[in-house]
N, C-alpha and C positions, 0 to 999 in steps of 0.2 A: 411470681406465679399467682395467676385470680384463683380464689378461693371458689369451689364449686359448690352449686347452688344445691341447697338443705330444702325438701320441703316436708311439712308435717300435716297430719289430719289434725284437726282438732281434736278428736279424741286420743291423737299421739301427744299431741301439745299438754293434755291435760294430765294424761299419764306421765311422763317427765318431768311436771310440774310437781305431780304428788310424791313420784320418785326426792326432787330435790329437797325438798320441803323437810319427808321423812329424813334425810341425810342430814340435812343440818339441824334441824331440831333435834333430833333422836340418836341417832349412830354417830355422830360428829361427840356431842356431848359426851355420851356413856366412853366413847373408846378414851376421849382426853382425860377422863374419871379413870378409865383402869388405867394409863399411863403414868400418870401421878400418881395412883396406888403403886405400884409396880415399881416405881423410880423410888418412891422410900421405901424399899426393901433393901435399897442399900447400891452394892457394886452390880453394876449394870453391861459387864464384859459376859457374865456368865447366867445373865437374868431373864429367861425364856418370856414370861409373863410381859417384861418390859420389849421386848425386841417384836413380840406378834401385835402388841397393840398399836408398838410407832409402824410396824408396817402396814395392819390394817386401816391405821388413819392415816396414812402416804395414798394408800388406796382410794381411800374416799373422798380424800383432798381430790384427787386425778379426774375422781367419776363426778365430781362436786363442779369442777370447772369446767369438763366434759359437756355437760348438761346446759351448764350457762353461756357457753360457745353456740351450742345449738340453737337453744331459746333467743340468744341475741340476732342471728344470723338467719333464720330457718324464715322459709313460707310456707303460712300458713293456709292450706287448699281449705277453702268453705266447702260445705256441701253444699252446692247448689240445687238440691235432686234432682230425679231421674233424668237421666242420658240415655241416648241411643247407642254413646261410645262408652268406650271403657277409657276411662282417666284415673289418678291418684283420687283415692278414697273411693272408687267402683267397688263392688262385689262384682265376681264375677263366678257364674257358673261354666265348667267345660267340662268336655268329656273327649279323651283321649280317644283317638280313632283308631276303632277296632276291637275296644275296650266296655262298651255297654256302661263303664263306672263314671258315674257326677262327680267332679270334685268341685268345689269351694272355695275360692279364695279372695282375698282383700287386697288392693292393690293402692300399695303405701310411699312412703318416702322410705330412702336407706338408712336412716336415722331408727325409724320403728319397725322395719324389718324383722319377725319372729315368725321363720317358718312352721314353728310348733302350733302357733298358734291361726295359721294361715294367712299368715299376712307379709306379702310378699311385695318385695322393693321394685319399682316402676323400672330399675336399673339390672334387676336379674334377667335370664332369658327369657322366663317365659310371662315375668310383666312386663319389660319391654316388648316381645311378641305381639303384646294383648294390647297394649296403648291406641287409642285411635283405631279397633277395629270396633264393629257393629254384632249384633245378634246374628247367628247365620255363620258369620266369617268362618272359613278353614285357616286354621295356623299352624306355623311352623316355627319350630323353637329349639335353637341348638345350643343342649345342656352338655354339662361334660359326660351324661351318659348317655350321649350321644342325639341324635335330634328326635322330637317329637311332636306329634301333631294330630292337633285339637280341632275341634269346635265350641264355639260359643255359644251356648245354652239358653244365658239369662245373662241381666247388666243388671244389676239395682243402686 
């Protein structure tokens, strides 16, 4: 089965990078510190202290290789600036039709995907939706709350 293709912004790239950095420099270290603490305390059938730190570093081992799976694999989109389309790494402003309200959003790889933070994967509905249209465009975008449809405001 081909592996499907990863892409990152650079600014996603950088943030993962500082993510992995901080892991293995810092969290990686202190948790193998409390597990050898932990583990000389003796019997280790009934040692809470020893059993949350091996699972928090199984954790970070997973996000640790996670990361480097990504970073090995991933494209990386330049920003070229301004477009007249919306591509990975657009902002895009819309405004839901009927709705009077702007919304915002960044339009990323699924790798950096953080709807909290407005940045939405090229592979959801409604940046799939937006891929390849223009300022102007009416869209239509079927979410699981059912379909909805925008207009394009702004591209930056």
């Amino acid at each position: 089965m081909a592996s499907e293709e990863t892409y990152l912004t650079r600014e996603g790239e950088d943030e993962l990078r500082r993510e992995l950095k901080r892991l293995v420099e810092t969290r990686r270290p202190a948790l193998a510190q409390k597990l050898k603490d932990a583990a000389a305390q003796g019997d280790l059938k009934e040692n809470a202290d020893y059993h949350d730190a091996k699972e928090q570093l199984g954790f970070i081992e997973g996000r640790v290789q996670h990361i480097e799976a990504i970073l090995r694999s991933a494209i990386i989109v330049e920003d070229a600036g301004p477009s007249d389309e919306v591509r990975i790494g657009s902002t895009v402003i819309i405004e839901e039709i009927g709705s009077g309200e702007e919304e915002e959003y960044k339009i990323v790889g699924s790798a950096e995907a953080n709807p909290r933070e407005r940045k939405i994967s090229q592979k959801s509905p409604i940046g799939a939706a937006l891929l390849g249209e223009k300022i102007g465009a009416k869209v239509r975008a079927l979410t699981p709350g059912g379909e909805i449809r925008f207009k394009i405001i702004d591209i930056r």
